[in-house]
N, C-alpha and C positions, 0 to 999 in steps of 0.2 A: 883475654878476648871475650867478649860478650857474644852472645849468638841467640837468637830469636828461634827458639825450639818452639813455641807453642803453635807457630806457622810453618812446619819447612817446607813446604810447597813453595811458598813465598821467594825462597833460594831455590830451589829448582825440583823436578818432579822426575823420578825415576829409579828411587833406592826401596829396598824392604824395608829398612828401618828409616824413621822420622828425622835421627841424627846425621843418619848416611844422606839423605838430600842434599844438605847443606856443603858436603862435600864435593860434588859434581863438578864443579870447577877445579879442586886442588888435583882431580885426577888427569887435568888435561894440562897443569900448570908445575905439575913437583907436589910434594912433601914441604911443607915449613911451618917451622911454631913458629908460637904467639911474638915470640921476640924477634925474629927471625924476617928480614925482610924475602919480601917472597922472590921467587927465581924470575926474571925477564923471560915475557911471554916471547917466543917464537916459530917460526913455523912448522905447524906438527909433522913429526916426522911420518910419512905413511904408515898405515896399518897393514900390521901380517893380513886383518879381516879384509885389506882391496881388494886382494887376489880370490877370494875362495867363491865361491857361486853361490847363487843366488836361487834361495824357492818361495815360489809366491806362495803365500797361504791366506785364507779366506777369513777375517775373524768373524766370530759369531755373538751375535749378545747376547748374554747369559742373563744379564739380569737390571735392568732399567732404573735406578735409584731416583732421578729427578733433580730437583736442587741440591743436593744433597753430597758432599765433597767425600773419598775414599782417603784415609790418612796411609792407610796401609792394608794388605792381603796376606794371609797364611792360607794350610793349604797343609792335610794329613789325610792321602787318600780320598774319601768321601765327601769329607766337606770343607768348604770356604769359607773362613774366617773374613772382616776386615773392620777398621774403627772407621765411623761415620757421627754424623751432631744427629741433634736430636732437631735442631732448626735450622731455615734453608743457609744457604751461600749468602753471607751477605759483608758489606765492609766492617759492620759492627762485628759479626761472629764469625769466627773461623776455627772454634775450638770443638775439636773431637769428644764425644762426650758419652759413648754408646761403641760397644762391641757385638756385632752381630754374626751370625752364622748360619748357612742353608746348604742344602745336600746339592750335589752335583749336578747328578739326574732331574731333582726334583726342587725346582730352588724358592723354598717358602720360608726367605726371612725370618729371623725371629731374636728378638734381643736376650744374650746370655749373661753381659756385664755392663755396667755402667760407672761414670766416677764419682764415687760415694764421697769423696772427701772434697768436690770441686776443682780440680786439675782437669789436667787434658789427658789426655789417651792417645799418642802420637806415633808410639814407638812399636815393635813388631809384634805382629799376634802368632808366636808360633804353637801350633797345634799338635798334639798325639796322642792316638786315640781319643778319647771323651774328655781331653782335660784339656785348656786354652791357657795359656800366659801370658800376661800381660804387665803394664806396668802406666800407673798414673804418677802423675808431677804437677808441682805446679811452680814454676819461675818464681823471683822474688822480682816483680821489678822489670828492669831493665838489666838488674846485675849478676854476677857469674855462682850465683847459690840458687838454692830453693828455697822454699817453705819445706816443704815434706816430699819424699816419694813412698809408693809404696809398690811390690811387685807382689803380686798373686796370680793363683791359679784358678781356675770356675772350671769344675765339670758341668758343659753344656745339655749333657744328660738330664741334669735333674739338678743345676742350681749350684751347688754346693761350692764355698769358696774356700780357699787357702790361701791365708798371708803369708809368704814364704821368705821376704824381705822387708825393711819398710826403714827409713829416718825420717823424723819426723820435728826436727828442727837442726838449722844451721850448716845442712850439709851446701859442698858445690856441684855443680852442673858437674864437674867433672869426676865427681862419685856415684853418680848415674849408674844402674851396674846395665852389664851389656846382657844377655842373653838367650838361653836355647832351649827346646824341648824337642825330645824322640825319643822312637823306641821309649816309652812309658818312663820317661825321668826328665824333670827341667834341671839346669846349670847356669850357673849366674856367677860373677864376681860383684866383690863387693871389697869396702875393706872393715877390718877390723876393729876395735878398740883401742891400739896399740897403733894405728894407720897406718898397717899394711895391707895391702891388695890379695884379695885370699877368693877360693872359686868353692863355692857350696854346690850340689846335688841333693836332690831330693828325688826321692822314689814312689811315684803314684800307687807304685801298688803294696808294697809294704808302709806305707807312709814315712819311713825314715827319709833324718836330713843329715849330709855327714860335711865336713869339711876337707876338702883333696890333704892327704898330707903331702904337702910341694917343700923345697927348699927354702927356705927362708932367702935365700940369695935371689930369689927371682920373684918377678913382678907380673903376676897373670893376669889378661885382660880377654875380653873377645872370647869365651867360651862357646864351641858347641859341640854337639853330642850324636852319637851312632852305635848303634849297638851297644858293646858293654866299653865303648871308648870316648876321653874327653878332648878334645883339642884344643888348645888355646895357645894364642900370641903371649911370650914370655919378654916383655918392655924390657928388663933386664939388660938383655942385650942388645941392644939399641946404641951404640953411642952418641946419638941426638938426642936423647929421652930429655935429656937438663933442656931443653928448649922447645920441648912439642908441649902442644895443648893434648887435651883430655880426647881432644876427636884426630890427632895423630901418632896413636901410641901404635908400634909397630914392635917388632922382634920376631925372634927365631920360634918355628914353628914346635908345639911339644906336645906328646902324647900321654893322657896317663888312661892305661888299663882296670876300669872297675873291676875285673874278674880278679887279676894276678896283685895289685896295687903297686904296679912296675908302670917309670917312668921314663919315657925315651923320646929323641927328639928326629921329627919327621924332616924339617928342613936345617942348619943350621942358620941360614944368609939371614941376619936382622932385620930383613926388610917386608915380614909377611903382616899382612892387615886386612882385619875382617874374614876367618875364615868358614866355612860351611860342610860341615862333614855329611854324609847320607849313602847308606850303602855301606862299600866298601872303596868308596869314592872322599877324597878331601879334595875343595878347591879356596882358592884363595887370590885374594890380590898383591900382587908385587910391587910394593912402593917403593923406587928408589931415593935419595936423597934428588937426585936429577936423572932428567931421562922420560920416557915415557912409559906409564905404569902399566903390568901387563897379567895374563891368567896363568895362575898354576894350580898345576895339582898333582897328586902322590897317592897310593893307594894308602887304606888305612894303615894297613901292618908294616906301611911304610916302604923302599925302593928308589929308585931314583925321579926325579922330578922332570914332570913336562909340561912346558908353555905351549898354551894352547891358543893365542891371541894378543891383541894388545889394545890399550884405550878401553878395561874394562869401569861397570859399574856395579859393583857385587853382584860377582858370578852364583848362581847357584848349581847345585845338582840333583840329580836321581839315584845316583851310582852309577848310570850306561850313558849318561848325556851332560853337558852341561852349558847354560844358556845365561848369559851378561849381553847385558845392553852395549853397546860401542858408542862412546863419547866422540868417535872420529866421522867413525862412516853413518853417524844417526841411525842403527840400526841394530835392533837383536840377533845376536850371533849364536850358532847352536854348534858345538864340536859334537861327533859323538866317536865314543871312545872304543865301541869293538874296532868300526871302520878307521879310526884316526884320521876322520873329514871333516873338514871347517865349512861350515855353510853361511850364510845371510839370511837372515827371514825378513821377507819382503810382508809387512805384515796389510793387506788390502790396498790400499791407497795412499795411507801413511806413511808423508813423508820424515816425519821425527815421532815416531809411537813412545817417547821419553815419558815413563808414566811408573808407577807402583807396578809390583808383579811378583806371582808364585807361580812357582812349577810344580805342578798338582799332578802327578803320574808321567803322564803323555799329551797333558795339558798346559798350556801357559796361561793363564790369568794375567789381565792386565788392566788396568783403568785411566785413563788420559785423566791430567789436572782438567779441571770444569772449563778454566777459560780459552781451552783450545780444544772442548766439546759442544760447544753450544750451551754453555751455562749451567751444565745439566750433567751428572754421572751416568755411566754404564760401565758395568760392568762386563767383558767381553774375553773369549778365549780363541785360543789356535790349538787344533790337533798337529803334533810335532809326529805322530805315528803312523809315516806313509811311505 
């Protein structure tokens, strides 16, 4: 399957990562690889989200950009990350080129990364403390490789870069690695030499890089990171794997402990994808083979699992909240977890707010695609702390 990454706006507007756009339909439609013809569209079965009530909230514009298109938003506390061009919207250009960052309180722009090798910068800007992750590419083509990627870090403090992954001939789209940063360490998969699928760590503050020791039996994808713990979707167990593309790799959900180097597994159901740890909070999405796709989540040290919605589009959290877009009811859903209460955010006027977003504390960030803002970016937020 070919997919047009240097645009995924283009496929639709609403995920953190640049890949995760492209998907927005498969979550309304099933799970299917490449080979695989896809399930018969039918009528969506209501949302757990019809029932739960509805608060209006007011957005605010945070920060006015102009012509000038958001590929995506991160979000560590104080400040706002997100990739933007360096030239307006136009049908010639639509490539991300420029990673920017400005304080909450105080939002005075200022560019920390750029793509030095000519790719695009599409993919998620996750942030912690002073260091930004990122990752540029550049397609070959119209076909299913690259030229090169490369994944680095920039401390926005004062410049400083770290390549901390990179191929830079003949790899596929679907070596892409996925990943995270928190708590002062990014996590990435990638594969090996050998080509297997293996999940590295780096630590900002000792600057060691280590390699998980995992089972060779398993297939890790989807990394992220919370305190001294990693999460990741283990493909492995998957028994569709022989027929998913690179943007449907799904499995049981596993934990490995940096402190103990004990590995254990948080869900076992093959069906978790794209998960987001933070806190002492995991959430995640439920892909079934059919069916319609829905939110869970588990505490870190693990317990039983609870759905918390359905028709999501990567959920994320806080650790006391967590907030996905609804593909059903056009609208950002907020559970939060002392109350065990589903809400709807009715976000101003907005009848589909389907756009890029972080959850910044007690803030949501979010930026509408340009052609259903007036041609133009803002960047804009909702207080969820009321």
């Amino acid at each position: 399957m070919v997919v047009d990454r240097l645009n995924p706006v283009r496929h639709a507007a609403g995920a953190r990562a640049g890949r995760i756009a492209a998907l927005v339909l498969l979550l309304v439609t099933g799970l299917t690889g490449c080979n695989q013809p896809a399930a018969t569209a039918s009528t969506p079965t209501p949302s757990a989200s019809d029932q739960s009530a509805v608060d209006h909230l007011q957005p605010h514009d945070w920060l006015r950009l102009g012509p000038y298109g958001v590929g995506n938003l991160g979000c560590d506390g104080q400040e706002v990350a997100w990739s933007t061009s360096t030239q307006p919207i136009s049908k010639q250009n639509s490539r991300n080129d420029v990673i920017k960052v400005a304080g909450q309180t105080s939002p005075q722009p200022r560019v920390v990364a750029s793509a030095k090798h000519g790719g695009t910068l599409t993919d998620s800007v996750p942030v912690t403390g002073s260091w930004l992750v990122y990752l540029e590419y550049q397609q070959h083509g119209n076909s299913a490789t690259v030229d090169f990627w490369y994944l680095t870090a920039v401390d926005w403090s004062n410049g400083q870069t770290i390549e901390l992954a990179s191929a830079t001939q003949g790899a596929g789209l679907g070596e892409l690695p996925w990943y995270d940063a928190a708590n002062g360490r990014a996590a990435w998969n990638q594969l090996n030499s050998a080509g297997a699928s293996i999940i590295r760590v780096h630590d900002f503050t000792s600057g060691a890089t280590a390699t998980l020791p995992l089972p060779a039996s398993m297939y890790p994808v989807q990394p992220t990171i919370s305190v001294d713990a990693v999460i990741f979707v283990d493909n492995s167990t998957d028994p569709a794997r022989a027929h998913e593309d690179f943007f449907g790799r799904r499995g049981s959900l596993r934990r490995f402990d940096l402190a103990t180097q004990k590995l254990s597994t948080l869900s076992s159901d093959p069906t978790a994808w794209m998960p987001e740890a933070r806190g002492t909070e995991v959430v995640w999405t439920v892909m079934p083979s059919t069916g319609t796709p829905t939110v869970a989540g588990v505490r870190l040290g693990g317990g039983g699992v609870t759905t918390y919605g359905s028709n999501p589009v990567t959920p994320e959290t806080d650790g006391s909240i967590v907030v996905w877009y609804d593909s059903h009811t056009l609208k950002f859903m907020e559970y939060r977890l002392q109350k065990s209460k589903l809400v709807a955010l009715q976000l101003g006027t907005y009848q589909d707010p389907r756009s890029v977003s972080a959850l910044c504390g007690t803030r949501l960030f979010f930026a509408l695609p340009p052609v259903v803002d007036g041609g133009s970016s803002t960047i804009r937020y909702v207080d969820l702390l009321r």
